[in-house]
C-alpha positions in Angstrom: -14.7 11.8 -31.6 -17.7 11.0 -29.2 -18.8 12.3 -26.1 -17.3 10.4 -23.3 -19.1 10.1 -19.8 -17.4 8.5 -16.9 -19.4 8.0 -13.4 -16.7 8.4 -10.6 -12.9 9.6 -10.3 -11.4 6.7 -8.0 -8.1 4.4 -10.1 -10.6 3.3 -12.5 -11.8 6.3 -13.4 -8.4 7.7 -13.3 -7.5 4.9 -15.4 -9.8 4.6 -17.8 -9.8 8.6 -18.4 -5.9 8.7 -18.5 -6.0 5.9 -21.4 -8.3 7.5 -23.4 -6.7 11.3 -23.0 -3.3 10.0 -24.3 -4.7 8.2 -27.5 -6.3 11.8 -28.9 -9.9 11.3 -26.8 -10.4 14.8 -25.4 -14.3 15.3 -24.9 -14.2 13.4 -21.8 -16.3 14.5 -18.5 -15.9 12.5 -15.5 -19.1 13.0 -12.9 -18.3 12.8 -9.2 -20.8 12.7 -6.2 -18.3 13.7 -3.7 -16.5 17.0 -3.0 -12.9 15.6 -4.3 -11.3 12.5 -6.3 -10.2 9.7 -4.7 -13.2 7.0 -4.6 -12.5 4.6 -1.7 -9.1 6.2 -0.9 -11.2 9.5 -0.5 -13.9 7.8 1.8 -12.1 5.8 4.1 -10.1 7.8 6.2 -10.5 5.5 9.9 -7.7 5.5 11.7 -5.0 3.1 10.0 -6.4 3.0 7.3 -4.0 1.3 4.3 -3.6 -0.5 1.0 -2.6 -4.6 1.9 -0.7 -4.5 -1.4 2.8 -3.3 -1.8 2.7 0.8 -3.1 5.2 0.1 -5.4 2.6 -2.7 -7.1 0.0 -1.0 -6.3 0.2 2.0 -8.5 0.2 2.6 -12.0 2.7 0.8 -14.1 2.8 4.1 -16.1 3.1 6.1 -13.2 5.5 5.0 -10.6 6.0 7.3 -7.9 9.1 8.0 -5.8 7.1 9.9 -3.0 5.9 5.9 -0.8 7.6 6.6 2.6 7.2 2.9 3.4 6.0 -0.2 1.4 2.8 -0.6 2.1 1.4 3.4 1.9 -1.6 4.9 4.1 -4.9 6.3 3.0 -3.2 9.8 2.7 -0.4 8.8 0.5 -1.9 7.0 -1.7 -4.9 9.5 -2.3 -1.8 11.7 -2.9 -0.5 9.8 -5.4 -4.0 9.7 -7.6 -4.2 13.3 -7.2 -0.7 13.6 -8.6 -1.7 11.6 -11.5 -4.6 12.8 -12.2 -3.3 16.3 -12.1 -0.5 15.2 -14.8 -3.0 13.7 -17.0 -5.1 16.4 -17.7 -7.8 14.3 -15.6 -8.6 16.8 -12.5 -9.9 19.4 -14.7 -12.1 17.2 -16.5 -13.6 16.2 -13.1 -17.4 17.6 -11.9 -17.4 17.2 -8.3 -20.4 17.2 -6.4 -22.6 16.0 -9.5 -24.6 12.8 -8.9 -26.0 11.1 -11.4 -29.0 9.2 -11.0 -30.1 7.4 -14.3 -28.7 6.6 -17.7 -30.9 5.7 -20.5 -30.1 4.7 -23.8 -31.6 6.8 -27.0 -31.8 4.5 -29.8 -32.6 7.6 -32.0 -29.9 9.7 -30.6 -27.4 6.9 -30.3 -26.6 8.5 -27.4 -26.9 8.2 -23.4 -29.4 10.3 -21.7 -27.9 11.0 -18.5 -29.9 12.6 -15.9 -28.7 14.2 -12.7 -30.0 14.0 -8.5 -30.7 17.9 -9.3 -32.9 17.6 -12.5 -30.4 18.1 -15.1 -29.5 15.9 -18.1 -26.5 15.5 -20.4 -26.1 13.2 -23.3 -23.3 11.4 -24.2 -22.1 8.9 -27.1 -19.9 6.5 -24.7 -21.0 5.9 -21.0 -18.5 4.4 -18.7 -19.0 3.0 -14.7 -16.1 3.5 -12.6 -17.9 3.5 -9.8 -16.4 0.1 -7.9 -17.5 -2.7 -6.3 -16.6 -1.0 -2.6 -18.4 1.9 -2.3 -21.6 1.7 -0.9 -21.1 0.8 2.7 -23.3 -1.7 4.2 -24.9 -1.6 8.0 -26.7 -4.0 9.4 -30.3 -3.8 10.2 -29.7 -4.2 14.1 -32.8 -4.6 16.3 -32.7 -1.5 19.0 -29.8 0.8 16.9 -31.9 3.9 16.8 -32.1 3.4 20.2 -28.0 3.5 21.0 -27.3 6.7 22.3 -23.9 7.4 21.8 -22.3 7.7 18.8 -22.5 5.1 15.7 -21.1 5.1 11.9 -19.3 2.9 9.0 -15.3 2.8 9.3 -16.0 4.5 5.5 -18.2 7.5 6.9 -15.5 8.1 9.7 -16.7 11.3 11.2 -13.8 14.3 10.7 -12.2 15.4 14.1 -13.7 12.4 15.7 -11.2 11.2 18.7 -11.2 8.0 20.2 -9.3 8.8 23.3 -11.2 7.5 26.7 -13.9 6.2 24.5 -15.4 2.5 25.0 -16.2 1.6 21.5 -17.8 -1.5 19.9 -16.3 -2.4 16.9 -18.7 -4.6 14.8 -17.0 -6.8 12.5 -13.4 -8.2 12.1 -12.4 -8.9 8.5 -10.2 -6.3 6.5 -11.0 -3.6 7.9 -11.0 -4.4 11.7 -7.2 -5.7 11.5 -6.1 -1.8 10.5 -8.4 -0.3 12.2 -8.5 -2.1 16.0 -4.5 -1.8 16.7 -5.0 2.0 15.8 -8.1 2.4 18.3 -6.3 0.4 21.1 -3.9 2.7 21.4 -5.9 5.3 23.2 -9.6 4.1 24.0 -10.6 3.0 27.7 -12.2 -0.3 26.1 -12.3 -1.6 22.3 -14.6 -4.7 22.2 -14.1 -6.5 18.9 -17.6 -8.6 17.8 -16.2 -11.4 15.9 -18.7 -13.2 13.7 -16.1 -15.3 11.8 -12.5 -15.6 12.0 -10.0 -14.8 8.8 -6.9 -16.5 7.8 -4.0 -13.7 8.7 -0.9 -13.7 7.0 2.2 -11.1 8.4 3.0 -8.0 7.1 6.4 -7.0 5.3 5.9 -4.1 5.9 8.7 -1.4 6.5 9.7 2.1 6.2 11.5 3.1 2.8 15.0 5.1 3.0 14.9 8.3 1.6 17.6 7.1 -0.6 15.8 3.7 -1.6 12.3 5.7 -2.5 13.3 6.6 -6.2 14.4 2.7 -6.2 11.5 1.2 -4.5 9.9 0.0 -8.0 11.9 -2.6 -8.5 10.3 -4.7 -5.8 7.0 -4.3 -7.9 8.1 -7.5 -10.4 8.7 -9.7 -7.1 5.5 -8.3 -5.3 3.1 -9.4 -9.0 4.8 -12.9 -8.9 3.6 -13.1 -5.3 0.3 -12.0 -6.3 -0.2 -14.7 -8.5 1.1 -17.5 -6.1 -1.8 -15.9 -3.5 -4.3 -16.2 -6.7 -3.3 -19.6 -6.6 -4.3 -20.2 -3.4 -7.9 -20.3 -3.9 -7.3 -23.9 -5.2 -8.6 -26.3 -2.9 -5.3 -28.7 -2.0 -2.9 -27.0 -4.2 0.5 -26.1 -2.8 0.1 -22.7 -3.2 -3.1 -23.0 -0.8 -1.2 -25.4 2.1 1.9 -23.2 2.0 -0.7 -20.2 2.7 -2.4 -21.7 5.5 1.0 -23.2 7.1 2.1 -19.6 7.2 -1.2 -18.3 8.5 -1.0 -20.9 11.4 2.4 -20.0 12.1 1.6 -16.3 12.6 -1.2 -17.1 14.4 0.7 -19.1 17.3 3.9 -17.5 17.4 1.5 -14.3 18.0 -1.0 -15.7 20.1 -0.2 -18.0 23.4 -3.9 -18.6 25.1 -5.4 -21.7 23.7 -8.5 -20.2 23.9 -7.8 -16.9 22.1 -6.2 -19.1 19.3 -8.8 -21.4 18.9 -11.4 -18.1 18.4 -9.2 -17.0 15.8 -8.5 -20.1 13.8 -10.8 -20.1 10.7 -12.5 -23.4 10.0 -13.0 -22.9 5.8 -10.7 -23.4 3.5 -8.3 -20.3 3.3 -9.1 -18.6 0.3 -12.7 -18.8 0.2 -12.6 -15.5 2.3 -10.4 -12.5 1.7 -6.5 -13.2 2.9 -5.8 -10.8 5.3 -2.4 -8.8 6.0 -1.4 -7.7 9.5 1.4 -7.9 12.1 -0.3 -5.9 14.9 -4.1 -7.4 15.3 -3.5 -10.3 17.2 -0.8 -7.9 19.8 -3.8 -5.5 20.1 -6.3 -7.9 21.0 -4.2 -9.1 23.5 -4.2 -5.9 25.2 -6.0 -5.3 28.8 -8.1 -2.3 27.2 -9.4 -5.5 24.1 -11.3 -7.6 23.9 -12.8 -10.0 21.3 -16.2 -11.1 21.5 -17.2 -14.4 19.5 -21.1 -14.3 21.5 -23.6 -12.7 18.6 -25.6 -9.5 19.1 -28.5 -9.7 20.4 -29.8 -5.8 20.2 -28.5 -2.3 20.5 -29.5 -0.5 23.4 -28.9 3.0 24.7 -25.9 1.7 26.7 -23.9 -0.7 24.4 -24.5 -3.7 22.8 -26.5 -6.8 24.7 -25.6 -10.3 23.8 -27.3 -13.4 23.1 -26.1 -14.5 26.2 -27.6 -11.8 27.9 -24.0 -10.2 28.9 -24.1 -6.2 28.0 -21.2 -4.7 26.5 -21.0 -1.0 27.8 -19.8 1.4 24.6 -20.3 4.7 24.1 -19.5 4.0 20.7 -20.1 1.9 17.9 -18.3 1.3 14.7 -19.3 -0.5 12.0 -16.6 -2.6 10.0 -18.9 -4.3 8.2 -18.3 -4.0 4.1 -20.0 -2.8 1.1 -22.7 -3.7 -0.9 -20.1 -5.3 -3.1 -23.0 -7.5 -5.0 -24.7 -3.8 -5.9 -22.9 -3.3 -8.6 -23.9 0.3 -10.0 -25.8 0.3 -6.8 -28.6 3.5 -6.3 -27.9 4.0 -10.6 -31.0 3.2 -12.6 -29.3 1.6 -16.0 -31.6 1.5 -19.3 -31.0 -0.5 -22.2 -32.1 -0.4 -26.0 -35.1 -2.1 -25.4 -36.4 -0.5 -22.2 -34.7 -3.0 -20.3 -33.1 -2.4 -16.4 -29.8 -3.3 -15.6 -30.6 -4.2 -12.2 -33.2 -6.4 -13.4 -31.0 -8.3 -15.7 -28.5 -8.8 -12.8 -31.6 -10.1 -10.8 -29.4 -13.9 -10.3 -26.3 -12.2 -10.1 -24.2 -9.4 -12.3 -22.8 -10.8 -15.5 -20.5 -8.9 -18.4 -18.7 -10.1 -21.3 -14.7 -9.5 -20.7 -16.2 -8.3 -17.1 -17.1 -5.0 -19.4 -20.0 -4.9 -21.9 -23.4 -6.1 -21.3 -25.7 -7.1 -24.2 -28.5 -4.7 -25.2 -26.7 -2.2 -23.3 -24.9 0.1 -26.5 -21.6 2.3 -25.8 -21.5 1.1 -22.3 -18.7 0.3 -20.8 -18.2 -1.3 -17.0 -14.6 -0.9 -15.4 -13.9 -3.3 -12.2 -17.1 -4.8 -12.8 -18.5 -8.3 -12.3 -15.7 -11.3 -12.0 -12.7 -8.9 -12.5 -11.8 -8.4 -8.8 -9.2 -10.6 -7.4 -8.3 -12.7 -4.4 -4.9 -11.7 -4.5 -2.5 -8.9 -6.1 -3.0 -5.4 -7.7 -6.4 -4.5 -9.0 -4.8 -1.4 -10.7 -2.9 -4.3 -13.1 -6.7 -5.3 -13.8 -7.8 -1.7 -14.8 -5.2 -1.1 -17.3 -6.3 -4.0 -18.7 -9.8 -2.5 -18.9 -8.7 1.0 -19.7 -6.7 -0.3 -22.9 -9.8 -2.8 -24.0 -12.5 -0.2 -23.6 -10.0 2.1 -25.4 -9.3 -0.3 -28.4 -13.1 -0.8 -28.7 -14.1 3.3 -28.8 -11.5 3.8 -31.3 -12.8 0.8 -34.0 -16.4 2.9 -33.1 -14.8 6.1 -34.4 -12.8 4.5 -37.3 -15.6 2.4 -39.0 -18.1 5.4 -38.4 -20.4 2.8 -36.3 -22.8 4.8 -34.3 -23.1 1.5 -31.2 -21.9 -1.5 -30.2 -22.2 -4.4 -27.9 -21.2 -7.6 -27.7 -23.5 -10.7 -29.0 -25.3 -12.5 -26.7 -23.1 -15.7 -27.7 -19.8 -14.0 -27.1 -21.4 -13.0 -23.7 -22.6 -16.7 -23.1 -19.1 -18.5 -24.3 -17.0 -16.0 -21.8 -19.8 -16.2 -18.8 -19.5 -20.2 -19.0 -15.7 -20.1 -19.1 -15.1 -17.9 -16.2 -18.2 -19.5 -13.5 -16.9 -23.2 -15.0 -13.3 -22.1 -13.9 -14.5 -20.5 -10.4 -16.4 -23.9 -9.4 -13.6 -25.3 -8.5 -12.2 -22.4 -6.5 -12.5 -21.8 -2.7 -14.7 -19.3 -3.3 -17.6 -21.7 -3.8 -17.6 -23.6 -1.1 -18.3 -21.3 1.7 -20.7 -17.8 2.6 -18.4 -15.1 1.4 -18.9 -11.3 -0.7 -18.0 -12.7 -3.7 -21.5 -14.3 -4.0 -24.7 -13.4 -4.9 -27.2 -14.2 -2.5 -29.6 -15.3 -4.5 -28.1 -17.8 -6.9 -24.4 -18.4 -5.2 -23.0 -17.5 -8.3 -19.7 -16.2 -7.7 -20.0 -12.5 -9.3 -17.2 -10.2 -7.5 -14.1 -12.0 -8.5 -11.8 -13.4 -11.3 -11.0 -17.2 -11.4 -7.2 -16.3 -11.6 -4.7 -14.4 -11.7 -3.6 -10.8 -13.2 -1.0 -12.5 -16.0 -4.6 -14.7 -17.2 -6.8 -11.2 -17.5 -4.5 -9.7 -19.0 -3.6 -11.9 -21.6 -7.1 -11.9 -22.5 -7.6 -8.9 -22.7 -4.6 -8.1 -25.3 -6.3 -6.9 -29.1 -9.6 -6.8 -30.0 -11.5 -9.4 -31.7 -14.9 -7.5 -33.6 -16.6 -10.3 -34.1 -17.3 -10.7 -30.5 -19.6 -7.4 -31.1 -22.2 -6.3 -33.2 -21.0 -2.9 -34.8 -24.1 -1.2 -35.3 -24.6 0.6 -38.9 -21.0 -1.0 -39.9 -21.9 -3.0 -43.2 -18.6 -5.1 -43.3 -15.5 -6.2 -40.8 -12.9 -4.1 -40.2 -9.3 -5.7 -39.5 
């Protein structure tokens, strides 16, 4: 059996780790930076801080969990639930926490990654898997005057522990996915929230409710309606279709039934076709801005100072505080993680016009390595963790035909690459997403490299079996069934 490396312990490491343990894979190490499991669920930890799919669909098919106290769980919960499946697994004690690693390179002589660590140290391994994400690397942005600011500043994902926002005037930059959980939760006790608004998002309402002690153990069925509704909001990244006008009819309706002052509402209203940026859930932003302690500010930023934020206009807003809701590095993928291939060759550099994999997964001229939620497998709508399986089963099927046939690599042919790179960007040019500035774009060739054109039911389907002659099967003299 080969040595198995995974970088990171979030779901997909989880995943990925879990699949392989219960098909016989036991030599499996999974390096973590951090001082715990979790991935994003570990880092973000701002107040209101929650999952905008269902719990019951967004958790493992084979692990469903009877704990959710309401439908759609909090940061807390649902870092308790990974830790309660990774415990089960045999995954937890297979974690190395606080080990960063650094580099990867591939020894063609070895057949084996040479992984090398931030303290000096180096392991090799036969199999190297990413599960690092596409969300964790926040992003800040390089504001003229913020080492000036002199009160306090951070990323919603670096939320500082004990930090309490009662009586503060904070400046909340940004107001996309984050800024809808977080600002209702900040209103509640800060003097003054200002809310910088560089572009509005489409805002759909939130079914959101509190589970029943005696409903918990039953909550799962609602996980088959919640995947159908997934796929009708994949669908809704079609410019013109039906599943797109029924979106933005209910996204207007929330918006005015919520919102009364013409002006407010027309700050709010999006002017891009919904879709193009993420679909957000929420039934308590627009109340919160509405509050006399809010306020949302459309003007753009001028400078930091060491009293607030000044304007463009020249207005100063006075904060004592400011938060960045501002993203991640989302087009970074393995970002900081220097990735060598068989011929001496970068990762980073091939991904210089934008991150391509075949199946989203396997890279050519980069043996045994395997990418889980990497480029164009993140959706617009529904459960990544459906994605992941996926992912975990493939990359499973494909270590296990390594093993059986005695092949010491593989990766898959450039043409396989080529055929399934064609197919997906050919399918996302017609999507939302390429029609206006969003994350799912890289911003040097506009090629659309975050997300899936689709649905989960499509990915999956094509992920089902293995087909070896989309790889070369290094020291393998004949074809395998």
């Amino acid at each position: 059996m080969p040595r198995i490396g995974i970088i990171g312990s979030g779901f997909a490491g989880v995943a990925v780790a879990t699949e392989l343990l219960r098909h016989g894979h036991r030599d499996i190490r999974l390096w973590e930076r951090a001082a715990d499991l979790g991935g994003v669920w570990r880092d973000n930890t701002y107040p209101g801080a929650a999952c905008d799919v269902p719990s019951p669909f967004y958790s493992f098919s084979f692990a469903p969990w009877h704990g959710w106290p309401q439908r759609y769980a909090g940061q807390r919960e649902i870092l308790r639930y990974l830790h309660a499946v990774a415990e089960r697994e045999g995954v937890s004690e297979r974690v190395r926490l606080g080990v960063s690693v650094e580099s990867a390179t591939w020894d063609p002589d070895a057949a084996a990654w040479t992984v090398t660590f931030a303290d000096g140290a180096t392991e090799q391994v036969e199999v190297l898997i990413s599960a690092v994400g596409q969300l964790s690397t926040p992003v800040i942005p390089d504001l003229p005057g913020a080492a000036d600011f002199a009160g306090d500043s951070f990323h919603t994902a670096r939320w500082p522990e004990g930090f309490d926002p009662a009586g503060r005037e904070i400046a909340v930059i940004g107001s996309a996915a984050t800024a809808v959980q977080l600002v209702p939760a900040l209103a509640e006790s800060a003097a003054r929230v200002h809310v910088l608004q560089r572009t509005p998002n489409y805002i759909w309402w939130k079914p959101d409710g509190d589970y029943a002690p005696w409903y918990r153990p039953w909550s799962r069925i609602e996980r088959p309606f919640f995947r159908w509704l997934g796929e009708q909001f994949s669908r809704a990244i079609e410019e013109g279709s039906f599943a797109a006008r029924v979106s933005r009819g209910v996204t207007q309706w929330q918006l005015k039934r919520q919102v009364k002052d013409a002006a407010l509402r027309r700050a709010l209203t999006p002017d891009y076709p919904i879709g193009c940026k993420r679909i957000l859930f929420s039934n308590d932003y627009y109340p919160a801005l509405q509050r006399p302690n809010v306020d949302l500010v459309t003007e753009r930023i001028q400078r930091l100072e060491p009293e607030g934020v000044r304007l463009a206009d020249g207005r100063m807003l006075r904060a004592d505080t400011v938060v960045y809701a501002t993203g991640f590095a989302a087009q970074s993928f393995l970002h900081g993680i220097r990735i060598t291939g068989s011929v001496g060759e970068e990762l980073h550099d091939r991904w210089a016009e934008g991150a391509r994999a075949h199946r989203g997964m396997y890279v050519p001229g980069f043996p045994n390595l395997v990418l889980m939620y990497g480029p164009n497998t993140n959706l617009g709508g529904s459960s990544i963790l459906l994605m992941l399986e996926a992912q975990a089963a493939h990359a499973r099927r494909v270590i296990d035909r390594l093993t059986a046939t005695g092949a010491s690599s593989v990766e898959p042919t450039v043409e396989a690459e080529a055929r399934w790179d064609d197919d997906v960007q050919g399918a996302l040019a017609t999507t939302a997403w390429s029609s206006c500035g969003n994350w799912y774009r890289h911003p040097g060739s506009d090629r659309v490299t975050s997300n899936w054109p689709g649905g989960t039911t499509s990915y999956v389907r094509v992920m089902q079996g293995l087909d070896p002659h989309e790889f070369t099967w290094d020291r393998v003299t004949a074809v395998v069934g």
